[in-house]
NUKOLSE-787154 format. One record per residue (C-alpha): residue in one letter; x, y, z negated. Coordinates in pm, whole numbers, m for minus. Layout:
N
a  X  Y  Z
...
END
This chain:
282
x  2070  m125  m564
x  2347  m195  m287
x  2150  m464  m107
x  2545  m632  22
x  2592  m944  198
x  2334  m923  476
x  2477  m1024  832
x  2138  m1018  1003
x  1949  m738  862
x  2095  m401  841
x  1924  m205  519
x  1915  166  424
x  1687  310  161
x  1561  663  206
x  1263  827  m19
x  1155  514  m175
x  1110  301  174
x  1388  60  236
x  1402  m21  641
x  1524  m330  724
x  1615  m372  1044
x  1622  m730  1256
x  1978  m812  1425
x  2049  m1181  1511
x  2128  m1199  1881
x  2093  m1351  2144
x  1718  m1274  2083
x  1626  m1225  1728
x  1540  m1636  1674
x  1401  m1700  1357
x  1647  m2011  1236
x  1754  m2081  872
x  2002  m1790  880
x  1761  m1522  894
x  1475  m1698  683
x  1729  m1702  410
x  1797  m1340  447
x  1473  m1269  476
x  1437  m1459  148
x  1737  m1286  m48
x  1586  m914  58
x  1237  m1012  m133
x  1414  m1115  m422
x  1675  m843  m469
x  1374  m536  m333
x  1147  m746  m612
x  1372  m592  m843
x  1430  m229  m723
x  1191  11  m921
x  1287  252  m635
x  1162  99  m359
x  791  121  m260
x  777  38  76
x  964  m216  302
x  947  m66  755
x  1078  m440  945
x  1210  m335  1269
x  1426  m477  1531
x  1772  m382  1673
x  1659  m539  2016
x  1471  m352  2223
x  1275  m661  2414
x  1231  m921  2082
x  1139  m810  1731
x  1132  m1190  1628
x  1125  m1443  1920
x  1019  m1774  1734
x  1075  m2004  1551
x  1415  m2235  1634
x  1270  m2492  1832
x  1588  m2707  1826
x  1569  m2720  1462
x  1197  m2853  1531
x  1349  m3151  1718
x  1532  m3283  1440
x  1214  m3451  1273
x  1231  m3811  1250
x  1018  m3984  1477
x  757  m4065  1164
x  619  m3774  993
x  681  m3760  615
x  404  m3814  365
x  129  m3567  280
x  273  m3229  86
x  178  m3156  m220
x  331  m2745  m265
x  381  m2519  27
x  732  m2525  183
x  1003  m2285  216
x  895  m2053  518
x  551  m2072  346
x  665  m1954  m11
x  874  m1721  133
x  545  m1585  335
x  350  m1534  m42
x  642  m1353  m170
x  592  m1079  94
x  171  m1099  78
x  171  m1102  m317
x  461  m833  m403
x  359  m556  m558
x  530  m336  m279
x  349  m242  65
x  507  m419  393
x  532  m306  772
x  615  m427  1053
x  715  m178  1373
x  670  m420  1651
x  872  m264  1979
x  964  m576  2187
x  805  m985  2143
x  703  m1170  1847
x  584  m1490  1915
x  503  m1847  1702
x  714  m1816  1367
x  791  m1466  1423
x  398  m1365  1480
x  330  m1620  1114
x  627  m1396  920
x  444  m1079  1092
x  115  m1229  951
x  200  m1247  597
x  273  m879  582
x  91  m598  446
x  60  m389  792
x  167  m450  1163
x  170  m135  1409
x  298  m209  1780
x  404  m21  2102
x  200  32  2373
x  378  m106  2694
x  613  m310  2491
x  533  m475  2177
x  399  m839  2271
x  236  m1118  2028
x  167  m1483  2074
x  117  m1828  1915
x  357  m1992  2126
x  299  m2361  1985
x  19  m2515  2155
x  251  m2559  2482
x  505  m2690  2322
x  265  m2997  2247
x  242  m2868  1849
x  50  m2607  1611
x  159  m2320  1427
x  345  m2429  1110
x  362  m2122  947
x  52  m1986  842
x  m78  m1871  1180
x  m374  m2129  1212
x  m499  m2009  778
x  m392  m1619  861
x  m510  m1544  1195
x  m880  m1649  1175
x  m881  m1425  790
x  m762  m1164  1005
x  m983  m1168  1322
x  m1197  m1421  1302
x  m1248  m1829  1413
x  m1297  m1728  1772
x  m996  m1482  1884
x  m807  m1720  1635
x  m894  m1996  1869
x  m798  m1818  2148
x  m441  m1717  2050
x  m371  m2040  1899
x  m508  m2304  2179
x  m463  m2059  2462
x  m114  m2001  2384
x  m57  m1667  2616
x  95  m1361  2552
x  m134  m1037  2370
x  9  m734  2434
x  m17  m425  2178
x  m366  m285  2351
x  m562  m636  2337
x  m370  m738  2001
x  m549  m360  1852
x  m877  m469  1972
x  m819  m802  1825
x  m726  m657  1463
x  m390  m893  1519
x  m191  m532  1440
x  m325  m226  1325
x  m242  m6  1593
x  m108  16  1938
x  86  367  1983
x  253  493  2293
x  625  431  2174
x  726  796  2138
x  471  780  1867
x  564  491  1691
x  874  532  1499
x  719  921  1357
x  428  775  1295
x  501  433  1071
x  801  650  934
x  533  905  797
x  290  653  695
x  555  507  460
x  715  809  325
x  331  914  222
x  290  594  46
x  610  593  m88
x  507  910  m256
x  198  739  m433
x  293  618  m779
x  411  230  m777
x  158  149  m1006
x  m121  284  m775
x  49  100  m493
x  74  m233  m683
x  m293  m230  m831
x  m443  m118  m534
x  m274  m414  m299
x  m382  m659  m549
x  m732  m509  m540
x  m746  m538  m179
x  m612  m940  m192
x  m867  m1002  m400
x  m1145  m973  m143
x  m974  m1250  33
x  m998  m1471  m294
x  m1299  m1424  m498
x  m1662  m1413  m401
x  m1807  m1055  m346
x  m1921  m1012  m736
x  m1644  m1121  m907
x  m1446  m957  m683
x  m1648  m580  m792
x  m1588  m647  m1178
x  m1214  m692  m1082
x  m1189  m395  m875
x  m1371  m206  m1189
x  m1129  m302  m1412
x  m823  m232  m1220
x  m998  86  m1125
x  m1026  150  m1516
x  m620  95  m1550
x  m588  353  m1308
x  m766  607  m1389
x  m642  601  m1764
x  m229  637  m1637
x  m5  912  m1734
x  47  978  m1333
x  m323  912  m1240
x  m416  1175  m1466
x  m150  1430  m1338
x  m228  1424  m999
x  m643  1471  m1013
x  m532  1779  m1277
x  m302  1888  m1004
x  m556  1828  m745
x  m808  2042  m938
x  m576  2329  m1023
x  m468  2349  m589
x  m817  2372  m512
x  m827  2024  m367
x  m1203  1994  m462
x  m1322  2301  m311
x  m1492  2365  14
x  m1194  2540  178
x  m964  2241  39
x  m1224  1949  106
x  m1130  2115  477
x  m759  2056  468
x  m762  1821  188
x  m407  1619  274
x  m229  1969  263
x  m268  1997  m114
x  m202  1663  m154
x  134  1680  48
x  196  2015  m155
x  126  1897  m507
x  298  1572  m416
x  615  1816  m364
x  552  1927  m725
x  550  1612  m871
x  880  1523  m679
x  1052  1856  m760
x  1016  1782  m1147
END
């Protein structure tokens, strides 16, 4: 797939992870523009076999996302319209990245506040860099709430309390509080950052897509389904797993490398990186 026509992210696709990098200047603000490409790169990676994994990044240095467009915020009309009945654009856009089938990160280097933080939210993984990468719910001062997802994802994520306290406090979390929070995964000094979500990916992106898909979906379910129901779902998927063609190819190949033996048990990922070679070299 060509991925052509995108002004405001600039794609390449390399070992089954497609990096997408962020480039609207002056500051990376999240208006219609870039929602829509955001939009048009979930639909066209939905249908690329080939891709795996999906690395966000910014081509600014100091803003990854800024926020939301507030000018576009002072357009409402001075009544607010009725009740809604289906989640809006930004929000369905949101569940395309949570739901897909296809494992999302986002390499935080500069800010990401209010709309910017929500889009951050709904992906599968956020890793940020120490010194630089900085996180906020902007709303609150503005006199308003977050409006796109941050007040339903953030207290899933880290609970009611820090939830409260990025949402009403409205201040700035930089990567080493936003670790402790859980609001990213990790904070790494950024020499580290780049080598280390770039390896992450490319070792996922060497798991077979059906692992990857079942696995996410697995994991979603916990948010879902109470405990129990939850375990007989995981069961089952675990049962589709185990009986695939490429499942059953890589525990024979883990077998025959001496994964499950007491000198491989002690360097275990080096015969999984070497029969993962194999499997590519076929």
């Amino acid at each position: 797939m060509s991925y052509e026509g995108f002004k405001l992210l600039k794609i390449r696709v390399d070992r089954g992870v497609l990096f997408a990098t962020i480039n609207n200047p002056p500051m990376n603000l999240l208006n219609i523009e870039l929602y829509g490409e955001f939009g048009k790169l979930a639909m066209e990676v939905a249908k690329d076999d080939k891709v795996k994994v999906i690395v966000f990044d910014s081509a600014d240095p100091d803003y990854f996302i800024a926020h939301y467009d507030v000018s576009l915020l002072l357009q409402y009309p001075d009544k607010a319209p009725p009740k809604p009945i289906v989640l809006h654009g930004g929000h369905q856009l949101q569940e395309l990245y949570r739901t897909m089938p296809k494992i999302s990160i986002a390499k935080i280097e500069g800010r990401v506040r209010g709309g910017g933080s929500e889009f951050c939210l709904s992906l599968d993984m956020r890793f940020g860099a120490l010194g630089k990468a900085i996180l906020g719910q902007v709303e609150a001062p503005l006199g308003i709430i977050p409006g796109g997802g941050g007040t339903q994802r953030l207290p899933r994520l880290i609970g009611r309390s820090r939830a409260m306290e990025i949402i009403v406090g409205g201040m700035d979390f930089p990567a080493d509080i936003a670790e402790k929070y859980g609001y990213i995964n990790r904070a790494l000094p950024p020499e580290e950052l780049t080598p280390f979500v770039e390896d992450l990916a490319y070792r996922i992106a060497s798991y077979p897509a059906e692992t990857i898909a079942i696995a996410k979906k697995a994991v979603l379910l916990a948010l879902e389904k109470p405990v129990v129901e939850g375990l007989i779902e995981e069961t089952h998927l675990f049962n589709l797993t185990c009986v695939s063609a490429a499942a059953k190819e890589r525990m024979s190949l883990f077998l025959q490398m001496g994964g499950q033996t007491r000198e491989g048990e002690l360097d275990i990922f080096k015969v999984v990186d070497e029969y993962s070679k194999k499997i590519e070299e076929k």
